[in-house]
C-alpha positions as CSV (number, residue, x, y, z in Angstrom):
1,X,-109.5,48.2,33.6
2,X,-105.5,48.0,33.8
3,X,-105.4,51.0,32.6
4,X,-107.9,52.8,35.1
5,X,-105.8,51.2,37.7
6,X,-102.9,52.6,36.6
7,X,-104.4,56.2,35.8
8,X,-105.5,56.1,39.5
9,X,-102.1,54.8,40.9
10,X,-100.3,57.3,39.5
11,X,-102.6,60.3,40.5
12,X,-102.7,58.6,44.0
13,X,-98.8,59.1,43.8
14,X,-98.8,62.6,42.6
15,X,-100.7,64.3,44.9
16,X,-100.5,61.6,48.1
17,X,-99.2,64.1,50.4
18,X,-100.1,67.0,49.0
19,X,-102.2,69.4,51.4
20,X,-100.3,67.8,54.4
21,X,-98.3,69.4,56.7
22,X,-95.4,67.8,58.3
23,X,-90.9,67.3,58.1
24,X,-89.1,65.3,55.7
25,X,-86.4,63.5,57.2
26,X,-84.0,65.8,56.2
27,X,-85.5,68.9,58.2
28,X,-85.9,66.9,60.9
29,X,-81.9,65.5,61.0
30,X,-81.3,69.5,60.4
31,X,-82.9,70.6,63.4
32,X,-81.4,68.1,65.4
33,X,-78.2,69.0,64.4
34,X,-78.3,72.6,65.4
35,X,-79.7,71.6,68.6
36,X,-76.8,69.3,69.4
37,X,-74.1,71.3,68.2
38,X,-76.0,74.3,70.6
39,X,-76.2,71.8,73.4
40,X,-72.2,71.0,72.9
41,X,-71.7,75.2,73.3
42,X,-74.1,75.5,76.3
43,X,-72.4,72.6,77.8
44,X,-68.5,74.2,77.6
45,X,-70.2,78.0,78.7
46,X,-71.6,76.3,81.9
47,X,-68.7,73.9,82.6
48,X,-66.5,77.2,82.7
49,X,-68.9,78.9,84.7
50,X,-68.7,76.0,87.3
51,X,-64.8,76.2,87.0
52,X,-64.9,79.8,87.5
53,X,-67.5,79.6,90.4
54,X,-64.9,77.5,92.7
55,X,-62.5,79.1,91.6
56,X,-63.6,82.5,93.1
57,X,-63.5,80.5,96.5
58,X,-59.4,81.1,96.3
59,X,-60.3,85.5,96.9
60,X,-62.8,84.6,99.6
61,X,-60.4,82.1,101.6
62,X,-57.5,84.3,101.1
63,X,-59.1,87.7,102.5
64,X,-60.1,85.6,105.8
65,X,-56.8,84.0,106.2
66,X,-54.9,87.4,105.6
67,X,-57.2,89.5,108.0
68,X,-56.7,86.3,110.4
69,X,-52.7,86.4,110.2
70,X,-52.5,90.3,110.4
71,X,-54.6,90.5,113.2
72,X,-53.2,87.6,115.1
73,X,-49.3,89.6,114.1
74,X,-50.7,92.7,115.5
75,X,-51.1,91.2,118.7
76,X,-48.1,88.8,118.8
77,X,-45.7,90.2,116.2
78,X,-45.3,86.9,114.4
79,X,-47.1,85.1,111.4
80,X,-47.9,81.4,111.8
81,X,-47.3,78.8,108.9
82,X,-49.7,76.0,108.4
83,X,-49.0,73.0,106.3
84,X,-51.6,72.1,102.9
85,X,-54.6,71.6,104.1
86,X,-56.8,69.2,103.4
87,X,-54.4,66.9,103.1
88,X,-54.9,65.9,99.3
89,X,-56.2,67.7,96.3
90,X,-59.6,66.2,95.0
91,X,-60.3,66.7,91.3
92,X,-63.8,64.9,92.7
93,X,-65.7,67.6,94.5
94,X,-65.1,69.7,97.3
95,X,-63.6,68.2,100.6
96,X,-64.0,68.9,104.5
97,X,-61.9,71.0,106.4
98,X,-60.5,69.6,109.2
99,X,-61.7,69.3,112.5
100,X,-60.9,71.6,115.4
101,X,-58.2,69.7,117.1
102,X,-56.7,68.2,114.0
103,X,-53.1,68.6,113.5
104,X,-53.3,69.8,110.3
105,X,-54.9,72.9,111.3
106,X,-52.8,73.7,114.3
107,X,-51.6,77.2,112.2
108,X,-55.1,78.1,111.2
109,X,-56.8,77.7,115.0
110,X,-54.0,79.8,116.1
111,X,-55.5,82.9,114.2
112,X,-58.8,81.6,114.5
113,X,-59.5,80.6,110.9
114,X,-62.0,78.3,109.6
115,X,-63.7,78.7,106.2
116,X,-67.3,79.9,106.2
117,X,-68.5,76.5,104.8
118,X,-67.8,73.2,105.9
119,X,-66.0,72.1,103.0
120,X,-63.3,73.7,100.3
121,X,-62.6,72.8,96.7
122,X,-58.8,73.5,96.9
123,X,-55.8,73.1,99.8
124,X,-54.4,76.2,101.4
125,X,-51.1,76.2,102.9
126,X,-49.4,79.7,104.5
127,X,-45.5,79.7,105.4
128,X,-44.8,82.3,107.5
129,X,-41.3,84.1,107.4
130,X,-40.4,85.9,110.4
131,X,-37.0,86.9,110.0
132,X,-36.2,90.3,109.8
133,X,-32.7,90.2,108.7
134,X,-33.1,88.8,105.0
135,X,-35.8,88.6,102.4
136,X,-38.9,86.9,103.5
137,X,-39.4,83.8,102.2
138,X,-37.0,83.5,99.4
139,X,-37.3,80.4,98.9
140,X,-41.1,79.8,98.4
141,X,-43.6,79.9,95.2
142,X,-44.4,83.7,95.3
143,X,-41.9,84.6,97.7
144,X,-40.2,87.0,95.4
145,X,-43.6,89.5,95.1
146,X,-42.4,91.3,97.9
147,X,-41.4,94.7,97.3
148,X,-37.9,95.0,96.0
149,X,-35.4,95.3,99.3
150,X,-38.2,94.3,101.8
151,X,-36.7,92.6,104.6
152,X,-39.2,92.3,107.4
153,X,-41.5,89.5,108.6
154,X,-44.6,88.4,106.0
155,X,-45.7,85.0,104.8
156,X,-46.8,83.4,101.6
157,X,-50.4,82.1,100.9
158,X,-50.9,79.3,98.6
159,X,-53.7,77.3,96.9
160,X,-54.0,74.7,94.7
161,X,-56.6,72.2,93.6
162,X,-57.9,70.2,89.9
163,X,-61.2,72.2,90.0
164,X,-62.6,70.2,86.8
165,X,-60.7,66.9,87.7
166,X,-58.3,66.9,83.7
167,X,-55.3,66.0,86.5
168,X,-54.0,69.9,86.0
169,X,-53.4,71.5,88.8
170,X,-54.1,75.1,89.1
171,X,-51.5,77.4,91.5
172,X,-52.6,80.4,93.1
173,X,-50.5,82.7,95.7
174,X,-50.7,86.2,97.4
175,X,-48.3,87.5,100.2
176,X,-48.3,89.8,103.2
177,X,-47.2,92.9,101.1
178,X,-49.5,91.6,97.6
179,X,-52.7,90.7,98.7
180,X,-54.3,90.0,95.5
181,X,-54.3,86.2,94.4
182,X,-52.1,85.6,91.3
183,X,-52.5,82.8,88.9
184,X,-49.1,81.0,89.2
185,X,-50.5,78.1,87.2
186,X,-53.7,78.0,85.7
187,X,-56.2,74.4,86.0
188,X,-57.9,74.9,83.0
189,X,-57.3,76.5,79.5
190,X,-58.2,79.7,79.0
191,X,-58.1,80.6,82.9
192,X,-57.2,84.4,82.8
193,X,-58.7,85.5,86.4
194,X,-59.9,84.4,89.7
């Protein structure tokens, strides 16, 4: 009878799961492996298409403020400066712009400037340089991308902000005679354009 028991043991053992369908273990820890090394890709791709997404708010603000300014000089033949505004950079989310009457906006209510949306995800500062007898605004970030021997009045646009909070802060500037942002310094690695 031990031996019967044994017989039918070991042909129990043999062929237990054969005819069944399923993983081993070892499958199964190999699928998940490819789907959390594809989830770590997907999740860099979309955090640089976020970056790049409010980044691209830096072209869109600086076309409004430069029509703003040229059209206020063609009437009044000055620029006007305004000082950063807001009044800190947020690496936490976008932040409100001012309201009308606030001080820190004087410069953009002069030429009639306020953002299409309620809130920005960088500060924006413009220093105006209205004297016609030297360089314009020598001694500002991006004040040397005028044309070689300008003299004249222009101004210099700035933006800055910590789009993906890492505590770099990205630099961006265009002028009266170079409309075209330039990356002074980038926020994150690998930031090539706006």
């Amino acid at each position: 009878m031990a031996h019967n028991l044994l017989k039918t043991y070991s042909g129990m053992k043999r062929t237990g799961l054969r005819g069944k369908k399923g993983f081993t273990l070892v499958e199964a820890m190999v699928v998940v492996a490819i789907i959390g090394v594809l989830a770590a890709i997907g999740y860099s791709i979309v955090q640089k298409m976020l970056w790049r997404s409010r980044a691209s708010e830096v072209p869109a603000m600086f076309n409004g403020i430069i029509a703003k300014e040229e059209a206020f000089y063609a009437e009044f033949h000055r620029y006007v400066s305004n000082p950063w505004v807001p009044a800190a950079i947020s690496g936490q989310g976008s932040q409100p712009w001012p309201n009308t009457g606030n001080a820190l906006i004087v410069g953009f209510e002069q030429i009639g400037f306020t953002p299409d949306t309620g809130s920005v995800w960088n500060q924006y500062r413009v220093t105006a340089c209205n004297d016609v007898s030297q360089a314009p605004c020598s001694g500002v970030p991006c004040g040397t991308d005028f044309p070689a021997g300008y003299k004249g009045p222009g101004f210099v646009l700035e933006a800055r902000g910590d789009l993906n909070n890492d505590g770099n802060i990205g630099h961006y500037c265009a002028t009266s005679q170079a409309t075209t942002p330039v990356i002074v310094n980038s926020d994150w690695q690998g930031q090539d354009s706006l």
